[in-house]
C-alpha positions as CSV (number, residue, x, y, z in Angstrom):
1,X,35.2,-7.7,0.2
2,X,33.6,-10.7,1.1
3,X,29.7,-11.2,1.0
4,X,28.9,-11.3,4.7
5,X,25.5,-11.7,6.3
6,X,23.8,-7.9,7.0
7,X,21.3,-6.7,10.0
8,X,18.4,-8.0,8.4
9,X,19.0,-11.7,8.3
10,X,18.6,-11.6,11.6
11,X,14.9,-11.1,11.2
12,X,13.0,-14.1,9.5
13,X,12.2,-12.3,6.8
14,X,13.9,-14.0,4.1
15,X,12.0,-15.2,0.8
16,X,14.6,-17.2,-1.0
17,X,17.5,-18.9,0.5
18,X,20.1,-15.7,0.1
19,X,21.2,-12.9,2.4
20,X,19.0,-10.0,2.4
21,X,21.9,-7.9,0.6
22,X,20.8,-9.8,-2.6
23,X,17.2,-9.5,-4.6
24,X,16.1,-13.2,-6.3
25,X,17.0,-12.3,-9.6
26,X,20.4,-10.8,-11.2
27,X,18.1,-8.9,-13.5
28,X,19.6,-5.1,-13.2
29,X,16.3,-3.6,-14.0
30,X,15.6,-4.9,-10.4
31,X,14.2,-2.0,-8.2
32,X,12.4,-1.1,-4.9
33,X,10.8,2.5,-4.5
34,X,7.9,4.8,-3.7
35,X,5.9,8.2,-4.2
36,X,4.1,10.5,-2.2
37,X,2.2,12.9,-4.0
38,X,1.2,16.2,-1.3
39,X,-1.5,18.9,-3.0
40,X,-2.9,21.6,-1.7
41,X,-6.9,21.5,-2.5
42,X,-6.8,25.0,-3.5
43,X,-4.6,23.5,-6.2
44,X,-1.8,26.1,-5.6
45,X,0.8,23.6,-4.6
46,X,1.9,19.8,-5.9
47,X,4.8,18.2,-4.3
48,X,6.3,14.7,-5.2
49,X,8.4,13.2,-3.9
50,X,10.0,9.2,-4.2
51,X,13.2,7.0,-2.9
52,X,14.4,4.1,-5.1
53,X,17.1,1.5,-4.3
54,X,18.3,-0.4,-7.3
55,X,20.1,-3.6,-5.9
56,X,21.9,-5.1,-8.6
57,X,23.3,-1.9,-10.2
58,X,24.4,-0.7,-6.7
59,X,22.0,2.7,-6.3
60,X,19.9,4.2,-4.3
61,X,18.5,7.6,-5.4
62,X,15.9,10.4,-4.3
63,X,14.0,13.6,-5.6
64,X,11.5,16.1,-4.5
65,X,9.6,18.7,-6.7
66,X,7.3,21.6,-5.6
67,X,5.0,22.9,-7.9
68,X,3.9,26.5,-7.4
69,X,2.9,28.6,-9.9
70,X,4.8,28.7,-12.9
71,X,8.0,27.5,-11.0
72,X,9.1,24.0,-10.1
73,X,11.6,23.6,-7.3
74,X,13.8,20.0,-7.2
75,X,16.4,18.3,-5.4
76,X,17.5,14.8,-6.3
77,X,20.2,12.7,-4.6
78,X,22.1,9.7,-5.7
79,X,24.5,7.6,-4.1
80,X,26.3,4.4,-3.2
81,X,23.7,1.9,-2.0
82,X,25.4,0.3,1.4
83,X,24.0,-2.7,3.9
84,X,21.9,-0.6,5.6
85,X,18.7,-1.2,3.9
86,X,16.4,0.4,6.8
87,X,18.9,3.4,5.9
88,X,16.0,5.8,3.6
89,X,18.4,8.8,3.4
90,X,20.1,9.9,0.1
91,X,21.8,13.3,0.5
92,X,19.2,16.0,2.2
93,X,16.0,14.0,1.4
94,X,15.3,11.2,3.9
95,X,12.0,8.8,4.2
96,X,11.4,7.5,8.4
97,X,8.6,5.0,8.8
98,X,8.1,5.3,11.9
99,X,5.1,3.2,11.8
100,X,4.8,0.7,8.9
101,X,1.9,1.7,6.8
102,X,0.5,4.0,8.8
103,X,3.1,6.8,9.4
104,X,6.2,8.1,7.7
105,X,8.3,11.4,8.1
106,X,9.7,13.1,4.8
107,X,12.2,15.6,4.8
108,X,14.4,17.3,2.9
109,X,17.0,19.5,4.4
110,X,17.6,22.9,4.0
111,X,20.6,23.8,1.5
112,X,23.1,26.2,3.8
113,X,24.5,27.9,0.7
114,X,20.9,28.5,-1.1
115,X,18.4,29.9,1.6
116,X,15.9,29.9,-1.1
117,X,15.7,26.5,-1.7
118,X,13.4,23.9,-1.5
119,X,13.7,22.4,2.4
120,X,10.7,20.4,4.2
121,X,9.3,18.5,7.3
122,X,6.3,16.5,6.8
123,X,4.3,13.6,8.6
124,X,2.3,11.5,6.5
125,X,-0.4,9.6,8.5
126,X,-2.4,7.3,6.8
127,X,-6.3,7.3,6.8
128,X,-7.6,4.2,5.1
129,X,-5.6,0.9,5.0
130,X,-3.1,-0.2,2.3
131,X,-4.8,-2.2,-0.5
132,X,-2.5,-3.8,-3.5
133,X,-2.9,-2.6,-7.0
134,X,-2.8,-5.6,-9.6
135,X,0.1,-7.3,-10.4
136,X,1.5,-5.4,-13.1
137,X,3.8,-7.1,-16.0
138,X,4.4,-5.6,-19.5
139,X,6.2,-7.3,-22.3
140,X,8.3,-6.4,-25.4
141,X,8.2,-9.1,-28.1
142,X,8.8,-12.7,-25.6
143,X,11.0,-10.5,-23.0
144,X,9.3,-9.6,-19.9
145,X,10.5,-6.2,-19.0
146,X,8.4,-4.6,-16.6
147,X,6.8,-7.2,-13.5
148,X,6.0,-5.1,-10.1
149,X,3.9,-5.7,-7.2
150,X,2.5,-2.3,-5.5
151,X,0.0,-1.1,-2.6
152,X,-1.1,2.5,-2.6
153,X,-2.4,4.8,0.3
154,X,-4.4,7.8,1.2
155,X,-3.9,10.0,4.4
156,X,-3.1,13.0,5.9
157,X,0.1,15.3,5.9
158,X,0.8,18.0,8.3
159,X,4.3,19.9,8.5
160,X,5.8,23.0,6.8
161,X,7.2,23.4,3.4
162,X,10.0,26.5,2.8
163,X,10.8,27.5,-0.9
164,X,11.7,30.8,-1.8
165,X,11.1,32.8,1.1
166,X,7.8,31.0,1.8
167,X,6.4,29.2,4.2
168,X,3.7,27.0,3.3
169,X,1.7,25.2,6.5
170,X,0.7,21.7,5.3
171,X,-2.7,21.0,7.7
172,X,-4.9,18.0,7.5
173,X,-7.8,20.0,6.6
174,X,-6.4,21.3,3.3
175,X,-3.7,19.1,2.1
176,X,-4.2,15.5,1.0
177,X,-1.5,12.9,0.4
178,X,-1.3,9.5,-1.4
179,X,1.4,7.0,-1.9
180,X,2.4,4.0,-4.1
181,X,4.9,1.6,-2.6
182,X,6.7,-0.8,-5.7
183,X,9.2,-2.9,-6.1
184,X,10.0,-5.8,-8.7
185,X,11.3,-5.1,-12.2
186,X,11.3,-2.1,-14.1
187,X,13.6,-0.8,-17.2
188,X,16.4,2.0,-16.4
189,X,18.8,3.7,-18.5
190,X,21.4,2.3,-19.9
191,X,20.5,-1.2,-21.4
192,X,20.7,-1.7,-25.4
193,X,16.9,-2.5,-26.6
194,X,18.2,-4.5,-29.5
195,X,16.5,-6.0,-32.1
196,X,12.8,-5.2,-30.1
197,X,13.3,-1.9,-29.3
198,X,13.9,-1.2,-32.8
199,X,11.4,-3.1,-34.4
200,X,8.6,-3.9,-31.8
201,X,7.9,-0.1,-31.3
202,X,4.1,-0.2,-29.2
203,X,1.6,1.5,-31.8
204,X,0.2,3.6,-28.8
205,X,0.1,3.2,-25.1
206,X,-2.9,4.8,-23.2
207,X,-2.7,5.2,-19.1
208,X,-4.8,6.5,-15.9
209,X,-3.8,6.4,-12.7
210,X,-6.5,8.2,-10.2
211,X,-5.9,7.9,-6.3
212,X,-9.0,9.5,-4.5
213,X,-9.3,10.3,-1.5
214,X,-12.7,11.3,0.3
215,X,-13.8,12.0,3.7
216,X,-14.8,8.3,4.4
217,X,-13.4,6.6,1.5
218,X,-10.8,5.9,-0.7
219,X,-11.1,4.8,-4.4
220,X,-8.1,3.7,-6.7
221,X,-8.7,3.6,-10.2
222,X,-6.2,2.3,-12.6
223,X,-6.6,2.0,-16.9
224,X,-3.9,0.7,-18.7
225,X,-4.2,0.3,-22.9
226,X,-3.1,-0.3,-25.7
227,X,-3.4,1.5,-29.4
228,X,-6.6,-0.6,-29.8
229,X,-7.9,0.2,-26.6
230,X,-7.2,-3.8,-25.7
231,X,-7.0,-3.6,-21.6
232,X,-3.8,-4.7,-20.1
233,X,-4.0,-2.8,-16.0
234,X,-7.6,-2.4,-14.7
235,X,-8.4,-1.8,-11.3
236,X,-11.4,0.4,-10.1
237,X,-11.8,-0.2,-6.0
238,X,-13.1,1.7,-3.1
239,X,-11.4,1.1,0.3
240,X,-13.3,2.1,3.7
241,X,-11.8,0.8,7.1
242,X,-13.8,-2.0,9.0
243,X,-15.1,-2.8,5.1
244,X,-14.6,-5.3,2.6
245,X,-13.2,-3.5,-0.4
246,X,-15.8,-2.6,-2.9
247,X,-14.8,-3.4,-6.8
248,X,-16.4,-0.5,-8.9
249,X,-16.6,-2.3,-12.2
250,X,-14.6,-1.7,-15.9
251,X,-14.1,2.2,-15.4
252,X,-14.0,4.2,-19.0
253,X,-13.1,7.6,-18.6
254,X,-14.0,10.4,-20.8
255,X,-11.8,13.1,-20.8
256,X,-11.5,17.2,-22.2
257,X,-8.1,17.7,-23.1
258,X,-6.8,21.2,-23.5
259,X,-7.4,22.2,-28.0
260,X,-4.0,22.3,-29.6
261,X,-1.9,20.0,-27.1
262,X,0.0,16.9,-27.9
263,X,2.8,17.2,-30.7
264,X,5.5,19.8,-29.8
265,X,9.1,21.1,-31.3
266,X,11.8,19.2,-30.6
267,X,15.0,20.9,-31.8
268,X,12.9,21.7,-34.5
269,X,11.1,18.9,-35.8
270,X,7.2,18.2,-35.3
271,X,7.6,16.0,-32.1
272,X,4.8,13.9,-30.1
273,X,3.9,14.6,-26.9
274,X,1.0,13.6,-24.4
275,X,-2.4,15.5,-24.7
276,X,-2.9,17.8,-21.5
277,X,-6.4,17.1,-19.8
278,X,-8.1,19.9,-18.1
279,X,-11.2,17.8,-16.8
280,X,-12.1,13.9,-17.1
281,X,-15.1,11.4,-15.7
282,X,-14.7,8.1,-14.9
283,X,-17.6,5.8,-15.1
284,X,-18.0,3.2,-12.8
285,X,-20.3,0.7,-11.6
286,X,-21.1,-0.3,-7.8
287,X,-22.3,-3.9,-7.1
288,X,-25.6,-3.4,-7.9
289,X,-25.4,-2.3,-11.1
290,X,-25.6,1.6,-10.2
291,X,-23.3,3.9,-12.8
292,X,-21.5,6.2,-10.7
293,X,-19.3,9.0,-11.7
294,X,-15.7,9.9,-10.8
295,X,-15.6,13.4,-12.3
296,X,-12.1,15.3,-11.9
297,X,-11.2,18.8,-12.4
298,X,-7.7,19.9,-13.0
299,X,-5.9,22.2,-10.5
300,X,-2.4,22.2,-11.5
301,X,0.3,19.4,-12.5
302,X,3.5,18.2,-12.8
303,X,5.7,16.6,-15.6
304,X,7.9,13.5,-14.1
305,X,10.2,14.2,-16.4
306,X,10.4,17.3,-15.5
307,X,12.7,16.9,-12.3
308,X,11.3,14.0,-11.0
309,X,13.9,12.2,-13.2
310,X,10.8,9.6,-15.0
311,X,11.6,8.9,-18.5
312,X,12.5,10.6,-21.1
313,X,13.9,13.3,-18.6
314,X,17.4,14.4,-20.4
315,X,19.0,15.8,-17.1
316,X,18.9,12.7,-14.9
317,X,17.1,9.5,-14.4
318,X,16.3,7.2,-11.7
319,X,18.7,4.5,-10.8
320,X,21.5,5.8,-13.4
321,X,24.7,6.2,-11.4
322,X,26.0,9.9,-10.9
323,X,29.0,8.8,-8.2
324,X,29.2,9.3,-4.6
325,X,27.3,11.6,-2.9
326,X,25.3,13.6,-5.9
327,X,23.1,16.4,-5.3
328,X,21.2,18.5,-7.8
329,X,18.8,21.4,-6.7
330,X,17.5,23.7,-9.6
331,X,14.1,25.1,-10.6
332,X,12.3,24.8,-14.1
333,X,9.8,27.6,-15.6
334,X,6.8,25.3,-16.8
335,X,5.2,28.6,-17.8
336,X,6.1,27.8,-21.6
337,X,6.0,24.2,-22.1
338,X,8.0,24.6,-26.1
339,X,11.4,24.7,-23.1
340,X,10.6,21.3,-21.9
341,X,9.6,19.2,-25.0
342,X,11.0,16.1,-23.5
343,X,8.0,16.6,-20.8
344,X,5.6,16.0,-23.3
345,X,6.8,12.3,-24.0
346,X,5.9,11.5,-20.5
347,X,3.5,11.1,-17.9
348,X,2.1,14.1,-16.0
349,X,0.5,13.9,-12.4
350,X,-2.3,16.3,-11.9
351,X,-3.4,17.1,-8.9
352,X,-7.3,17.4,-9.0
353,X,-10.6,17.9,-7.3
354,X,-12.9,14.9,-7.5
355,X,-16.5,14.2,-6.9
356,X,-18.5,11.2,-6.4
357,X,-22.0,10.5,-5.8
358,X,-22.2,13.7,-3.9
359,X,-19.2,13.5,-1.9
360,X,-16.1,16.0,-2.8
361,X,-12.6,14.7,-2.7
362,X,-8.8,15.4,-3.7
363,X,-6.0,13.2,-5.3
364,X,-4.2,12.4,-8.0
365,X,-5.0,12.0,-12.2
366,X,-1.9,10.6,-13.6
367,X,-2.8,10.5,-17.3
368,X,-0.1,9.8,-20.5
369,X,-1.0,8.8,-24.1
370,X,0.9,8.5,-26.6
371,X,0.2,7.3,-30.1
372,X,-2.5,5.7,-31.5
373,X,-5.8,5.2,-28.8
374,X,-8.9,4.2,-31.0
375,X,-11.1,4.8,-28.1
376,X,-9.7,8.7,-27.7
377,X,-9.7,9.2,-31.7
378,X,-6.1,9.4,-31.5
379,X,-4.8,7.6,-34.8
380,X,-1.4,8.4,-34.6
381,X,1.7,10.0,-32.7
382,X,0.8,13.6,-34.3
383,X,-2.3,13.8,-33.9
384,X,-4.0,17.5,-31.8
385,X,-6.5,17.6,-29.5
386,X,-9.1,18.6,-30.3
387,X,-8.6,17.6,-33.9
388,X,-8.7,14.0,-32.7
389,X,-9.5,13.4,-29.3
390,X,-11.9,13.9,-27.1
């Protein structure tokens, strides 16, 4: 088929002198996605949910999970990616903006053969401005393997959520919803490491990922480290509209992990996993110099690889190519975590009750660490809370 022009370079949108079916590099780790995270502040509910559209390995895939209680619901889609970029729809889950960063419609459609399953219809309205999060790159050995450019979001979501004969009213009052919008570079499955994925192993890799958000604020903290605590991603920033965005200094964070968590069994043999947190505080500092802390409590969390399809997930990963027109709908019992040992190699996003200087809010703690972390006590991949860490 020839390459012809598409609908979009129409528009004068373009960036580098090719059609808008092509992205500026030929890397195939090129990608273009997003997450909402919806909780319920009673902390009885999580649901994620993402789109991503890989352009140079021709996909474009789509899950949602529910948490609630023991049980998480998902449905992921892959297909064909076609022309029609402004085209967010991958089997039953679809993403409208129907006005750009300020309101978008999720839904996933009801599945006519399983009346049980997870179907929903949610506005997400936005209540604070977009801000960016830093420009994020990430290297093994000389080989840039990770470069993306993100904003991130705090609103509202209103709609209704059906799973197994419920019916769960999302109101502004009680639910909160954040987003991160990406795009850039980013590994999927499927390439050979080579030589430095066999011998430039990372000694440890530490990360926090906390969007807040308050009545009249939002903050967005971000901690990215290595074994030695060296900081490679720091952002701490609180966002109020008709303000100037406020830096909050170098957040640390403290945090109680749950005694006995981080290695599990894998198919029998001690394996590592990520300590599970059950509260944390982040200690910031506003422009004068005033320590502030952003304490979180734990209400209930989800493993992305765990049906969201984040590494190491062993049933299905974003942007791997599962032919035209897959669907997948199944639930997981997260009740004993020994039947999901993969989960432990990857990050969790807990949804969580904040405070800050007086003010109560809800959000997201997205936490993983693996390895060594001198600044946690960690001091190796087997290493217990509790023995070790905080």
């Amino acid at each position: 088929m020839p390459d012809r022009p598409i609908a979009l370079d129409e528009y004068p949108i373009h960036q580098v002198p090719l059609s808008m079916r092509h992205v500026a590099t030929g890397d195939r780790n090129a990608y273009d996605r997003c997450i909402f995270h919806v909780l319920d502040h009673s902390g009885r509910a999580l649901l994620i949910a993402g789109l991503g559209v890989y352009p140079n390995t021709g996909v474009i895939d789509a899950y949602a999970t529910l948490r609630l209680g023991d049980r998480l619901h998902a449905v992921r889609a892959s297909d064909a990616l076609t022309d029609d970029r402004l085209a967010l729809t991958v089997g039953p889950l679809s993403i409208t903006v129907e006005q750009p960063l300020s309101r978008l419609r999720l839904t996933c459609a009801a599945d006519p053969d399983d009346p049980d399953g997870l179907a929903y219809d949610l506005t997400w309205t936005a209540a604070f401005p977009a801000t960016w999060e830093p420009h994020h790159t990430q290297y093994r050995g000389d080989r840039l393997t990770l470069e993306g450019r993100r904003f991130v979001q705090a609103g509202t979501v209103t709609g209704v959520i059906r799973v197994a004969g419920e019916e769960l009213a999302v109101t502004a009052g009680e639910w909160t919803g954040t987003r991160d919008r990406s795009w850039g570079v980013r590994p999927i499955p499927g390439e050979d490491g080579g030589r430095a994925a066999e011998e430039l192993r990372p000694e440890g890799f530490h990360w926090v990922w906390c969007p807040v958000r308050f009545d009249d604020r939002f903050v967005m903290v971000i901690v990215q480290e290595d074994a030695d605590g060296h900081r490679t991603l720091n952002e701490a920033l609180l966002v109020r509209e008709g303000h100037h965005d406020v830096q909050l200094g170098w957040p640390h964070t403290d945090i109680t992990y749950r005694p006995g968590t981080r290695p599990q069994a894998l198919n029998s043999v001690r394996a590592v996993g990520a300590p599970i947190p059950e509260r944390a505080v982040i200690h910031l500092t506003d422009p004068s110099r005033k320590p502030l802390e952003l304490t979180a409590e734990i209400l209930t969390s989800s493993p992305l690889a765990v049906g969201a399809g984040y590494p190491p997930a062993d049933d299905w990963q974003h942007g791997t190519w599962r032919g035209r027109g897959w669907t997948d709908r199944r639930s997981y019992d997260l009740s004993d975590p020994s039947a999901h040992p993969h989960a432990a190699y990857g990050v969790t996003d807990h949804a969580a009750r904040f405070t800050l200087d007086g003010r109560t809010g809800h959000g997201i703690f997205e936490h993983g660490s693996f390895g060594r972390h001198d600044p946690s006590g960690f001091t190796g991949y087997g290493d217990v809370a509790g023995e070790a860490g905080r």
